[in-house]
mmJSON file of the N, C-alpha and C atoms, coordinates in Angstrom:
{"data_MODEL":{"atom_site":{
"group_PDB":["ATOM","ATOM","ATOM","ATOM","ATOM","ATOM","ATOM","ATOM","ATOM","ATOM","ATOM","ATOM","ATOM","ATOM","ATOM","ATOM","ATOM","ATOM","ATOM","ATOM","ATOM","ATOM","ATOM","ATOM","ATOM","ATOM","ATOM","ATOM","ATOM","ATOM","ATOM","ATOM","ATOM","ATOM","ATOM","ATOM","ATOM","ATOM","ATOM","ATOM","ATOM","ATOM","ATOM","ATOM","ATOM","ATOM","ATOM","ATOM","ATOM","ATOM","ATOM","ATOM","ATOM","ATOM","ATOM","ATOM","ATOM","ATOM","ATOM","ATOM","ATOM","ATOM","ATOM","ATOM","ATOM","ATOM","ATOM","ATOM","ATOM","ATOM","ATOM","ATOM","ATOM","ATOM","ATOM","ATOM","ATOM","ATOM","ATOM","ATOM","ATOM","ATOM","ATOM","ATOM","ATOM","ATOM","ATOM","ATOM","ATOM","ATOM","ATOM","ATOM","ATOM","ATOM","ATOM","ATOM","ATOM","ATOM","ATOM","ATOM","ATOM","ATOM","ATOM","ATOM","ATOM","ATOM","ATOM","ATOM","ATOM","ATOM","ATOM","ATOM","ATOM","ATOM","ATOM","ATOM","ATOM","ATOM","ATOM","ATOM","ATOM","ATOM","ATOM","ATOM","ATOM","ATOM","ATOM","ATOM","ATOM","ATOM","ATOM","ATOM","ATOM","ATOM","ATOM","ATOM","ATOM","ATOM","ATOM","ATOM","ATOM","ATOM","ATOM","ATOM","ATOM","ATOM","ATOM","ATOM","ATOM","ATOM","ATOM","ATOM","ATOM","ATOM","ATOM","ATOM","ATOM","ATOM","ATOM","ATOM","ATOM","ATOM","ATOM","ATOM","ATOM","ATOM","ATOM","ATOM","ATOM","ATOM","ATOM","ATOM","ATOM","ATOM","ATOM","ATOM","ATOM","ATOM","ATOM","ATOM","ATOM","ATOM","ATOM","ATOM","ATOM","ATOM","ATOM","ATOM","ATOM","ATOM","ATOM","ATOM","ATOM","ATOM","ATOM","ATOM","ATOM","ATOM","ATOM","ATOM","ATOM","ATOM","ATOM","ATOM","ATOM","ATOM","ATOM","ATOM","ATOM","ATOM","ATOM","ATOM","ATOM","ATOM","ATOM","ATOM"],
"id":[1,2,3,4,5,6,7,8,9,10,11,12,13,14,15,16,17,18,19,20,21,22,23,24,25,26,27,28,29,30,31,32,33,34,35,36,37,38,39,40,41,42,43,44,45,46,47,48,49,50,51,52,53,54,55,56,57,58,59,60,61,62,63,64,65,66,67,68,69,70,71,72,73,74,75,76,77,78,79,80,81,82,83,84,85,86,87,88,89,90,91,92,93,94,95,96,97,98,99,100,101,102,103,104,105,106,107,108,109,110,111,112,113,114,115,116,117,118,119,120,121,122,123,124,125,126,127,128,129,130,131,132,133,134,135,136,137,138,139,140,141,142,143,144,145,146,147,148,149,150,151,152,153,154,155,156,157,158,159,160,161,162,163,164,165,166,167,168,169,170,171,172,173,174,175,176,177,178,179,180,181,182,183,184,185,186,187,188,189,190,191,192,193,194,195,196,197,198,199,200,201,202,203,204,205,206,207,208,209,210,211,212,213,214,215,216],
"type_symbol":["N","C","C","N","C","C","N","C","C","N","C","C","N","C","C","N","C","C","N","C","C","N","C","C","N","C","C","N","C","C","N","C","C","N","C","C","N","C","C","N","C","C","N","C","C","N","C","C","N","C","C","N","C","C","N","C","C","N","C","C","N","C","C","N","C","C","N","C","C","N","C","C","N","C","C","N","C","C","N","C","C","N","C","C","N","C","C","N","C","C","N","C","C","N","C","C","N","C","C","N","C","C","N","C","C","N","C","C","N","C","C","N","C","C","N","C","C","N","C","C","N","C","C","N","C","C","N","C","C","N","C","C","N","C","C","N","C","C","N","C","C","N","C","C","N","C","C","N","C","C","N","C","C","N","C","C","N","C","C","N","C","C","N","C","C","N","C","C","N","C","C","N","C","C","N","C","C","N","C","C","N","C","C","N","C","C","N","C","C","N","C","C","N","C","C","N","C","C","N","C","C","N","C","C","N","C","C","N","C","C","N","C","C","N","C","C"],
"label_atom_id":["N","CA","C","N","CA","C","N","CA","C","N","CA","C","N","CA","C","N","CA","C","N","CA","C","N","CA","C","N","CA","C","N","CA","C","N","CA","C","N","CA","C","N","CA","C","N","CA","C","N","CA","C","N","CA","C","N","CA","C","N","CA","C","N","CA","C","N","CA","C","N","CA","C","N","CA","C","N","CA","C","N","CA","C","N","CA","C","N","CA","C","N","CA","C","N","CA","C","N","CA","C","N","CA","C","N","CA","C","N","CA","C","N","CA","C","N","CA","C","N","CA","C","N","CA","C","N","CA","C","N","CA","C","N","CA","C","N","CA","C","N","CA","C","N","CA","C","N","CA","C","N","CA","C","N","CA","C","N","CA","C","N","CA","C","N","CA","C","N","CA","C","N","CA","C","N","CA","C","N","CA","C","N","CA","C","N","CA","C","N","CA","C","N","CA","C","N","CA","C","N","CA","C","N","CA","C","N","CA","C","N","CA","C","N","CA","C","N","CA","C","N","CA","C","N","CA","C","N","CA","C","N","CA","C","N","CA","C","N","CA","C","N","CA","C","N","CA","C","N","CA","C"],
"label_alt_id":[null,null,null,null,null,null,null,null,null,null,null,null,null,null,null,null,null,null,null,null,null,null,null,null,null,null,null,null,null,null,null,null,null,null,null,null,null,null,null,null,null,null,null,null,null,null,null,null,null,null,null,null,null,null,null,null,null,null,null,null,null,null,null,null,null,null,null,null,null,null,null,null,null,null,null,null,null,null,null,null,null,null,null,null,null,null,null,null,null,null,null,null,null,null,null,null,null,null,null,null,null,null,null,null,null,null,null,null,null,null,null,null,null,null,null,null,null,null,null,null,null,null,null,null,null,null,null,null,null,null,null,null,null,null,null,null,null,null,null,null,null,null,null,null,null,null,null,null,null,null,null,null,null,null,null,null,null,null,null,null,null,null,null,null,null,null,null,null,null,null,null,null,null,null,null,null,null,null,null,null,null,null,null,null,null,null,null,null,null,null,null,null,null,null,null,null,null,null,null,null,null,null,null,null,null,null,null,null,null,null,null,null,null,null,null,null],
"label_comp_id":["UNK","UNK","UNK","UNK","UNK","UNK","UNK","UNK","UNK","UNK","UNK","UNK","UNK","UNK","UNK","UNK","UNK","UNK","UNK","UNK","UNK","UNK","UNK","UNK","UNK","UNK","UNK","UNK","UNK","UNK","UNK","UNK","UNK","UNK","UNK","UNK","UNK","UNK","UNK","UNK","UNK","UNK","UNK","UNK","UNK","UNK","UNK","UNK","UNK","UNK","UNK","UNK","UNK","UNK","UNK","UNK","UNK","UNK","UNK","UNK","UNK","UNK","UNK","UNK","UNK","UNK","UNK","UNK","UNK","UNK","UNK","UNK","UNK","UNK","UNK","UNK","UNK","UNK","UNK","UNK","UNK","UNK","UNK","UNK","UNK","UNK","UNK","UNK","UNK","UNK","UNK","UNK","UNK","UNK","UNK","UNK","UNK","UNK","UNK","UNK","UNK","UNK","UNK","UNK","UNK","UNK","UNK","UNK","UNK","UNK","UNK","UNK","UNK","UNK","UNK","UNK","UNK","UNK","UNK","UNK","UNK","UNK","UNK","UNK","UNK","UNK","UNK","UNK","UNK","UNK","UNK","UNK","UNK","UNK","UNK","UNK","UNK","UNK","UNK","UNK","UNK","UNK","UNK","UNK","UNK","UNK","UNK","UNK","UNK","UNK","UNK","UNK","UNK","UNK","UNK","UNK","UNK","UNK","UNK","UNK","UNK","UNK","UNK","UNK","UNK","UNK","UNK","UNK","UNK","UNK","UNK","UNK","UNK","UNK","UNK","UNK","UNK","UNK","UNK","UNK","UNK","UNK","UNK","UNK","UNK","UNK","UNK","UNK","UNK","UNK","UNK","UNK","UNK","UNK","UNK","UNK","UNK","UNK","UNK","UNK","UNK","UNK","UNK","UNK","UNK","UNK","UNK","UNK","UNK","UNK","UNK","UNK","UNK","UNK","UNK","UNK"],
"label_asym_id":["A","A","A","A","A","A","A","A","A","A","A","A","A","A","A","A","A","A","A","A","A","A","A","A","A","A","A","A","A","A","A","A","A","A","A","A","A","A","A","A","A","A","A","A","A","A","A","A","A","A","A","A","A","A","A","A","A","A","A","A","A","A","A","A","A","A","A","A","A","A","A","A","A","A","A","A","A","A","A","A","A","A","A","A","A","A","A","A","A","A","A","A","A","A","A","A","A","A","A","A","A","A","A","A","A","A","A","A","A","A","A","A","A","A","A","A","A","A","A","A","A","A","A","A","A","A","A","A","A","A","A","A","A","A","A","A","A","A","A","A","A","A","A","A","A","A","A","A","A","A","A","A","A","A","A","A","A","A","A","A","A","A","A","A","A","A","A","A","A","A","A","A","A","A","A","A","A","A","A","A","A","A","A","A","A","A","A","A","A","A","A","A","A","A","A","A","A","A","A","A","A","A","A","A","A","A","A","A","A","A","A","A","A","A","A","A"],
"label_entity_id":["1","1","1","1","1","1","1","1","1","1","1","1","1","1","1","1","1","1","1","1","1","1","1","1","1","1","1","1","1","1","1","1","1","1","1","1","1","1","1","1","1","1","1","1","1","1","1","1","1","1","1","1","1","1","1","1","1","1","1","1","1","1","1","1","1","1","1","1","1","1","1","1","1","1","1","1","1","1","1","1","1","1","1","1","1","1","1","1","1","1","1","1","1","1","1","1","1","1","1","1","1","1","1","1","1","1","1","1","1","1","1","1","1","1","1","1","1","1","1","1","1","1","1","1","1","1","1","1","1","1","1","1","1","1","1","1","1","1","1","1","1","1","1","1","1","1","1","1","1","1","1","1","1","1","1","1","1","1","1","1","1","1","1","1","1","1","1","1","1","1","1","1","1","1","1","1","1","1","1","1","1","1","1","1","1","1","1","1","1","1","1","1","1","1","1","1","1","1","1","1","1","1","1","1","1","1","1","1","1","1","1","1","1","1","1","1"],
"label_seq_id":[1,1,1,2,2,2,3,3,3,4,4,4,5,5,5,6,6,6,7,7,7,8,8,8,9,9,9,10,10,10,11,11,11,12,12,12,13,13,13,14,14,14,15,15,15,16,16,16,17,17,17,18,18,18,19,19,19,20,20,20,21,21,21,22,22,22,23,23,23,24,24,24,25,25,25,26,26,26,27,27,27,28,28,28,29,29,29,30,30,30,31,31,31,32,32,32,33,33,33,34,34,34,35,35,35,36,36,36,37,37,37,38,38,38,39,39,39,40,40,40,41,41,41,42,42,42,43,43,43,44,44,44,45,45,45,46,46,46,47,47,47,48,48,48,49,49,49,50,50,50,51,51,51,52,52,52,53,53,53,54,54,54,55,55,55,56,56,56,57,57,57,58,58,58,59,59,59,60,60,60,61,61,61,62,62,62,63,63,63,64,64,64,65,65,65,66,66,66,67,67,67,68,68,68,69,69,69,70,70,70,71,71,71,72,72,72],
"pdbx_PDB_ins_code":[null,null,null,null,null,null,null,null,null,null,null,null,null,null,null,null,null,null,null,null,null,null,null,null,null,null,null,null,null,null,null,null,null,null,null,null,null,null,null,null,null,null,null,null,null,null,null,null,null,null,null,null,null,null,null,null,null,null,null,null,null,null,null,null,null,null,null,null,null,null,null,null,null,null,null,null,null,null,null,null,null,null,null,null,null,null,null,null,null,null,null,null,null,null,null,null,null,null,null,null,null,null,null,null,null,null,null,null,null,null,null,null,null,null,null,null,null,null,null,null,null,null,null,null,null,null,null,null,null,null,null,null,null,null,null,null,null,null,null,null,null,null,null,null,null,null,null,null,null,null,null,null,null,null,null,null,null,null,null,null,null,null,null,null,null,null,null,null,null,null,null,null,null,null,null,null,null,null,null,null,null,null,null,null,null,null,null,null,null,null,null,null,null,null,null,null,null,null,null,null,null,null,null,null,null,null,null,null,null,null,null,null,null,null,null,null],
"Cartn_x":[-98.933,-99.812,-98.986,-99.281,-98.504,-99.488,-100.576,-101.22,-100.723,-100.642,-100.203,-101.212,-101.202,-101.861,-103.404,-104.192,-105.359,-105.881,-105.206,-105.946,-106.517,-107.132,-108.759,-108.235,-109.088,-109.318,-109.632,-109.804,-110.321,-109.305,-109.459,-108.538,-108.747,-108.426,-107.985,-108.022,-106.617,-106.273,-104.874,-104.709,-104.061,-102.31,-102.032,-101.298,-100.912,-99.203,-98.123,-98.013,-99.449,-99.112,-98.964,-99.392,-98.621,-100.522,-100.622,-102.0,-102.624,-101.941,-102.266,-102.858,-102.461,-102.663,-103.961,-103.86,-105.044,-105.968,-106.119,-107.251,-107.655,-106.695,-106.896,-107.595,-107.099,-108.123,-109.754,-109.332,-110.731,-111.841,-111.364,-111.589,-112.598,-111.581,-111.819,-113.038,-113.33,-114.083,-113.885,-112.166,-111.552,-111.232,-111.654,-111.639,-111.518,-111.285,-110.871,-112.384,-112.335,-113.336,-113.532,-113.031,-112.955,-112.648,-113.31,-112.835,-112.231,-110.677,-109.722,-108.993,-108.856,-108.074,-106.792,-105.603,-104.262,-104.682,-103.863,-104.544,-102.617,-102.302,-100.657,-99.395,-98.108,-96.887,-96.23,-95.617,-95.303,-93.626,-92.721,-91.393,-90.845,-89.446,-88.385,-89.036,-89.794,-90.405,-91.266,-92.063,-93.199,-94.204,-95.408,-96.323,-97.046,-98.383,-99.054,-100.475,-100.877,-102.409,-103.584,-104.618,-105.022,-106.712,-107.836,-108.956,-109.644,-110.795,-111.512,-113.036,-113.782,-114.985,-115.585,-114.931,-115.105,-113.736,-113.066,-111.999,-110.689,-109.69,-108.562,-107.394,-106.521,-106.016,-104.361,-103.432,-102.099,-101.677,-100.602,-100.266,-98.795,-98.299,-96.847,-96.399,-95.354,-95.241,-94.569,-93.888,-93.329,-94.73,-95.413,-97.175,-97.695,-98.101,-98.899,-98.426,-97.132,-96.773,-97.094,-97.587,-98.127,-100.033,-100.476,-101.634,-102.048,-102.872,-102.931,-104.284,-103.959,-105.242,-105.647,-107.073,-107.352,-107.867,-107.077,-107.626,-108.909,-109.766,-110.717,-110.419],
"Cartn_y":[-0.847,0.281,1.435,1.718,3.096,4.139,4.406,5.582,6.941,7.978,9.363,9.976,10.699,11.441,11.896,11.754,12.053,11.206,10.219,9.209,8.384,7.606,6.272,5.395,4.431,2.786,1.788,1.005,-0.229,-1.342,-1.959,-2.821,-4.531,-5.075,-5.989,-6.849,-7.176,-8.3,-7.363,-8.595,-7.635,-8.237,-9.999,-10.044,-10.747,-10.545,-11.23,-10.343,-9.512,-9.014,-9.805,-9.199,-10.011,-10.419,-11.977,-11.816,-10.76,-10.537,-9.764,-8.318,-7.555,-7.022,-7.092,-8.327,-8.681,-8.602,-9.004,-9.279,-7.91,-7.127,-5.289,-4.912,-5.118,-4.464,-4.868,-5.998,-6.702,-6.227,-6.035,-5.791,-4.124,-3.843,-1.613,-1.909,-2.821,-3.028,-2.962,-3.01,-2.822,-4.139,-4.388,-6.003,-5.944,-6.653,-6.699,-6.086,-5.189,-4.672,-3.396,-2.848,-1.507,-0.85,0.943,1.741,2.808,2.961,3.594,4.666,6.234,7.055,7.564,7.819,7.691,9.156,9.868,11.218,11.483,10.516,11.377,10.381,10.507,9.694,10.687,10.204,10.344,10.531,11.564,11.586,10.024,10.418,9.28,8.177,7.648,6.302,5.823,6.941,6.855,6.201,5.934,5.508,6.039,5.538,6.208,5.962,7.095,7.652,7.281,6.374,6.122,6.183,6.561,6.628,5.14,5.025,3.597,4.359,4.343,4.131,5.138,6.622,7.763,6.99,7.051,6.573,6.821,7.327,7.602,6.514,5.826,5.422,4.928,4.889,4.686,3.574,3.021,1.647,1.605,1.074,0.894,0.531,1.476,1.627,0.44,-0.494,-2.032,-2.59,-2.597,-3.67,-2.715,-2.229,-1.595,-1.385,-1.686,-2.371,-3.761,-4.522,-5.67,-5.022,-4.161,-4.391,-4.315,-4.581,-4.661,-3.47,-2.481,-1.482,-1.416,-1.282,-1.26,0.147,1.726,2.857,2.948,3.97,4.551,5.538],
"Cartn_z":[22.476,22.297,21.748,20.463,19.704,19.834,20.531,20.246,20.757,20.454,20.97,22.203,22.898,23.578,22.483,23.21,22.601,21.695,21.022,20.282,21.36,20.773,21.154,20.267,21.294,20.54,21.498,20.547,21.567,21.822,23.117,23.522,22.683,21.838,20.817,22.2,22.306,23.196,24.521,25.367,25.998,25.94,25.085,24.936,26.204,26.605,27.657,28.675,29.405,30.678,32.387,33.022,34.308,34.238,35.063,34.851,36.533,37.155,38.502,37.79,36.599,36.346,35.677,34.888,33.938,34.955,36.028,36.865,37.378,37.57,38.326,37.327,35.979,34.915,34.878,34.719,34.713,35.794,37.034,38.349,38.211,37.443,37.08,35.824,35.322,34.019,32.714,32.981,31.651,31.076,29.845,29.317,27.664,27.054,25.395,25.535,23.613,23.561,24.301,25.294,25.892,24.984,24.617,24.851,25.435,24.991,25.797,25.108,26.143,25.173,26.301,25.278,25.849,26.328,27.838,28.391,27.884,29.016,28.523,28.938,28.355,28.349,29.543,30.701,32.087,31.611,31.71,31.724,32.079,32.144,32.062,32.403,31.804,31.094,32.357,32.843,34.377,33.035,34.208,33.444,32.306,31.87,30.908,31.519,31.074,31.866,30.897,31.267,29.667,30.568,29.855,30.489,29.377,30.563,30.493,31.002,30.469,30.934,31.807,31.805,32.282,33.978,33.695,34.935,34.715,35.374,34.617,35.542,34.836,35.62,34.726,35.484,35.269,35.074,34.336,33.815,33.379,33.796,33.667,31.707,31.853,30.055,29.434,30.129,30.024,29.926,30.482,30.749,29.304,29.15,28.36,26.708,26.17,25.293,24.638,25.794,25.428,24.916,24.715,25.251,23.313,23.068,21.205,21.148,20.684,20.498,18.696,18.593,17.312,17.022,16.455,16.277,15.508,16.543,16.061,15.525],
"occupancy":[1.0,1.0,1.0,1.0,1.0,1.0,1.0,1.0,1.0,1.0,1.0,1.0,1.0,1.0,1.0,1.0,1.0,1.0,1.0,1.0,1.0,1.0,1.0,1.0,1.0,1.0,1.0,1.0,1.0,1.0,1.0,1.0,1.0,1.0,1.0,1.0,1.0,1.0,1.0,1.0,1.0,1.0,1.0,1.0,1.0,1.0,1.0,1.0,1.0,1.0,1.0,1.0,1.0,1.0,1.0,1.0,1.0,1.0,1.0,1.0,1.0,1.0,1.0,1.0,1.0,1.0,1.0,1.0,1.0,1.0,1.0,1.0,1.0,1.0,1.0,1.0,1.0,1.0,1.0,1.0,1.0,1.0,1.0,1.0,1.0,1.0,1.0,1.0,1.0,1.0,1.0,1.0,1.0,1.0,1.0,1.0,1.0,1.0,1.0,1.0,1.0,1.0,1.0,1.0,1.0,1.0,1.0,1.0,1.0,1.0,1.0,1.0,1.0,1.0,1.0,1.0,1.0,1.0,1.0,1.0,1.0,1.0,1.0,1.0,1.0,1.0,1.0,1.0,1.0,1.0,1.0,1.0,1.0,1.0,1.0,1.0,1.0,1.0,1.0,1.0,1.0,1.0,1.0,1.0,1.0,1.0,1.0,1.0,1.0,1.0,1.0,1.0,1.0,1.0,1.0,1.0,1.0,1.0,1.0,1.0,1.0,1.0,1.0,1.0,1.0,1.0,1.0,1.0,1.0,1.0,1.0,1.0,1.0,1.0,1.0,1.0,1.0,1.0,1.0,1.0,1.0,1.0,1.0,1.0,1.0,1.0,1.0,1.0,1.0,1.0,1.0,1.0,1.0,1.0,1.0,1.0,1.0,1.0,1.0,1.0,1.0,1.0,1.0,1.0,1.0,1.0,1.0,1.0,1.0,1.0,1.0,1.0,1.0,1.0,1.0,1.0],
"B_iso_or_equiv":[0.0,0.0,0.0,0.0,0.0,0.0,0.0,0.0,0.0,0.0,0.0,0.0,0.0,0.0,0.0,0.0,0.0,0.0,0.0,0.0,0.0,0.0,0.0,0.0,0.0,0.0,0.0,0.0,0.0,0.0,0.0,0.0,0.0,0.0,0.0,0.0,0.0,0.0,0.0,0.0,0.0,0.0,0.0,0.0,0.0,0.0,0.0,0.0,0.0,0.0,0.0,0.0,0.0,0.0,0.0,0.0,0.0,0.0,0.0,0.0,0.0,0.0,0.0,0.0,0.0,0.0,0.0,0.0,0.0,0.0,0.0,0.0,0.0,0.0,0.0,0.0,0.0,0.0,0.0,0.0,0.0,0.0,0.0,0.0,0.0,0.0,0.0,0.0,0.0,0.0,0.0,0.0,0.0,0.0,0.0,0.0,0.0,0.0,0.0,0.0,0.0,0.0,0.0,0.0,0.0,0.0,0.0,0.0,0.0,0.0,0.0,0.0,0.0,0.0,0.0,0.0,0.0,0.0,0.0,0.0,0.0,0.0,0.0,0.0,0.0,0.0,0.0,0.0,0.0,0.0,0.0,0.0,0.0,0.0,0.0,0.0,0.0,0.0,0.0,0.0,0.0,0.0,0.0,0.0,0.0,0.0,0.0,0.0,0.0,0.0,0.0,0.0,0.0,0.0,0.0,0.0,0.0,0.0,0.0,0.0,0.0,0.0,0.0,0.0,0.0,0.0,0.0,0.0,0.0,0.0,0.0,0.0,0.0,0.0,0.0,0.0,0.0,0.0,0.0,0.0,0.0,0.0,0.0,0.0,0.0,0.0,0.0,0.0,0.0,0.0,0.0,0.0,0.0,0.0,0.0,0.0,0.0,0.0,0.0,0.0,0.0,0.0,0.0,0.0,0.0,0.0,0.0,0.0,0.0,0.0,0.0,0.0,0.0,0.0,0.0,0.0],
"pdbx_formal_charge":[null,null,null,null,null,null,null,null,null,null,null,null,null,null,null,null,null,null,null,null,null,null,null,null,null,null,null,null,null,null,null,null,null,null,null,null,null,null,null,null,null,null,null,null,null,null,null,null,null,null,null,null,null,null,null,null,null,null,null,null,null,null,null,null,null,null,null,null,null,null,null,null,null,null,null,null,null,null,null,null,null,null,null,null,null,null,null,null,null,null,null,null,null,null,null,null,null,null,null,null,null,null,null,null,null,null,null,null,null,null,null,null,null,null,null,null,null,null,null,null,null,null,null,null,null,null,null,null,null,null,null,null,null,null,null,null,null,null,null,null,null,null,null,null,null,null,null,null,null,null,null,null,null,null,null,null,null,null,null,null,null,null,null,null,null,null,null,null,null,null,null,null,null,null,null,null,null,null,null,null,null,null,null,null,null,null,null,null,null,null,null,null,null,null,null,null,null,null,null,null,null,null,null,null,null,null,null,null,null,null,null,null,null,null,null,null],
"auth_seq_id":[1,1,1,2,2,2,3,3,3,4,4,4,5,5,5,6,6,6,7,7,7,8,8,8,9,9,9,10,10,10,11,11,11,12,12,12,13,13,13,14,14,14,15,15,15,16,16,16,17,17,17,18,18,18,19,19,19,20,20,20,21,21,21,22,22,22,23,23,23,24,24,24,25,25,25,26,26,26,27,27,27,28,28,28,29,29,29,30,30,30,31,31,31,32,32,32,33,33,33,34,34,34,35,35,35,36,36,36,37,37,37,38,38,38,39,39,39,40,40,40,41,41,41,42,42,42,43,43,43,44,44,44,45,45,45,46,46,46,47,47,47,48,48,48,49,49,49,50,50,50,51,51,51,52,52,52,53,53,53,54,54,54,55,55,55,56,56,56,57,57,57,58,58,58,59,59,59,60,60,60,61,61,61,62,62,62,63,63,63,64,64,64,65,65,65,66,66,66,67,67,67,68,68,68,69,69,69,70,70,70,71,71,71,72,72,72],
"auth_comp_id":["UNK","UNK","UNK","UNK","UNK","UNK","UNK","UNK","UNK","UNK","UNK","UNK","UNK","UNK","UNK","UNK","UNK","UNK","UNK","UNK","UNK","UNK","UNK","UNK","UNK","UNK","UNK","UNK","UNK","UNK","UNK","UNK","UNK","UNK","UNK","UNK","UNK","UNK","UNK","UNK","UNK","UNK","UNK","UNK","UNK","UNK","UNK","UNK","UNK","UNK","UNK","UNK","UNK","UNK","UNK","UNK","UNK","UNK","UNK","UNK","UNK","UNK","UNK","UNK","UNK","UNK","UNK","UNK","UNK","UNK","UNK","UNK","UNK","UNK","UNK","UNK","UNK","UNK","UNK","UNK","UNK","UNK","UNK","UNK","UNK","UNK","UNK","UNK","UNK","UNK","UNK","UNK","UNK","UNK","UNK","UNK","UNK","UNK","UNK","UNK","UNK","UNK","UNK","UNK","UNK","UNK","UNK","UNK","UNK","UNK","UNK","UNK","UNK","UNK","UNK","UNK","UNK","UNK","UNK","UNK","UNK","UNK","UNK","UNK","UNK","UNK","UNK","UNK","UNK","UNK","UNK","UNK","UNK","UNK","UNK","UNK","UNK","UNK","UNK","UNK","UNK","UNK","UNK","UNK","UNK","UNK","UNK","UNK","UNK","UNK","UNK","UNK","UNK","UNK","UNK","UNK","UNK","UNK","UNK","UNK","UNK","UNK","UNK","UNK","UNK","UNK","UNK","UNK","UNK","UNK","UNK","UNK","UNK","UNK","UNK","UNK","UNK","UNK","UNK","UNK","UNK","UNK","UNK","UNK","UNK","UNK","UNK","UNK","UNK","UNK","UNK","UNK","UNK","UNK","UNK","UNK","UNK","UNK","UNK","UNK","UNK","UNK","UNK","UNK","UNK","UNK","UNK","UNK","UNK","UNK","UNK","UNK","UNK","UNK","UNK","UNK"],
"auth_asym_id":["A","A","A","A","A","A","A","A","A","A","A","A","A","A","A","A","A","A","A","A","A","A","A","A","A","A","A","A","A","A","A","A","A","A","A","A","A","A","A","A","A","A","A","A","A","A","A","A","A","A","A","A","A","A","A","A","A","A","A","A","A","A","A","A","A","A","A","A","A","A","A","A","A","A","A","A","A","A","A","A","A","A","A","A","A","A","A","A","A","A","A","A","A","A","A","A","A","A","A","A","A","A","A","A","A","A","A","A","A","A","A","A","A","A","A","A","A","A","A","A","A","A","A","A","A","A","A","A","A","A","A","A","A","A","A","A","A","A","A","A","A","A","A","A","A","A","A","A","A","A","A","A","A","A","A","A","A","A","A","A","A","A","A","A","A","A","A","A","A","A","A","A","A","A","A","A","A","A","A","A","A","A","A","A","A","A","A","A","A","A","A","A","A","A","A","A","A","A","A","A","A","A","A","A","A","A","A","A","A","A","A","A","A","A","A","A"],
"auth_atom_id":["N","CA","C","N","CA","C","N","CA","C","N","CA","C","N","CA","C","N","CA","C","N","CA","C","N","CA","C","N","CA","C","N","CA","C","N","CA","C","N","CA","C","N","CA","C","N","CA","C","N","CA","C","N","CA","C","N","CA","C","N","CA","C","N","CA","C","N","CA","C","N","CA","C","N","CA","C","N","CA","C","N","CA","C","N","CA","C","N","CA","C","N","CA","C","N","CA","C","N","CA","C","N","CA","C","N","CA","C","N","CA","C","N","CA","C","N","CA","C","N","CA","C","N","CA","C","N","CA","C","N","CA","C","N","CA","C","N","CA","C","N","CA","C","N","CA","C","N","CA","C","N","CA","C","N","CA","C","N","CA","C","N","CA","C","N","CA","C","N","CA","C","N","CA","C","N","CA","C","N","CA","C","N","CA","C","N","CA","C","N","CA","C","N","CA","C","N","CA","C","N","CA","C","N","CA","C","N","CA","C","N","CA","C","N","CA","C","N","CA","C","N","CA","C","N","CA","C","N","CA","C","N","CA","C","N","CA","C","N","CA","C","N","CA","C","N","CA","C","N","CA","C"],
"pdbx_PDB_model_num":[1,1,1,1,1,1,1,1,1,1,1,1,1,1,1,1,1,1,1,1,1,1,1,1,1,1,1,1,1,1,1,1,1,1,1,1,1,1,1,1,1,1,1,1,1,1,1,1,1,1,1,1,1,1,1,1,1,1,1,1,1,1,1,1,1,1,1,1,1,1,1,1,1,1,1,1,1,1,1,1,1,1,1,1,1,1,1,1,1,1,1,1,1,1,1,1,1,1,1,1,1,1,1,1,1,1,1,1,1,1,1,1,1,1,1,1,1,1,1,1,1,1,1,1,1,1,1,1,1,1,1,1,1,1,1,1,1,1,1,1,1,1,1,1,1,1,1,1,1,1,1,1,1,1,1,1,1,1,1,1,1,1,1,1,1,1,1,1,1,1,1,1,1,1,1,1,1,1,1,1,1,1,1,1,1,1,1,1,1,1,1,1,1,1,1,1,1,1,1,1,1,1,1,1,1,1,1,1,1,1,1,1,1,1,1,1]
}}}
């Protein structure tokens, strides 16, 4: 995921994440085809804050490299 703070897009595929995660997402209603916008990049390489579906929630910046976004 290369998007900056404030860009959107939709989630493509999610790629080589842990699937425990795949399932938390899935779980929150986040699934390929989501739209998602980056809120903000977390200092010395903390997470990244990305909203889903009016929900805001945090994701580790190693996991979320895998994730394939297509910009809107």
């Amino acid at each position: 995921m290369n998007l900056k703070p404030g860009d959107s897009g939709t989630i493509c595929q999610f790629g080589n994440i842990d699937p425990v995660l795949k399932r938390r997402l899935a779980d929150l209603g986040i699934s390929e085809g989501s739209a998602i916008q980056v809120k903000q990049y977390c200092l010395w390489g903390g997470p990244v804050v990305l909203e889903c579906g009016g929900q805001l929630l945090g994701i580790r910046k190693k996991e979320a490299v895998h994730i394939e976004v297509a910009v809107s």
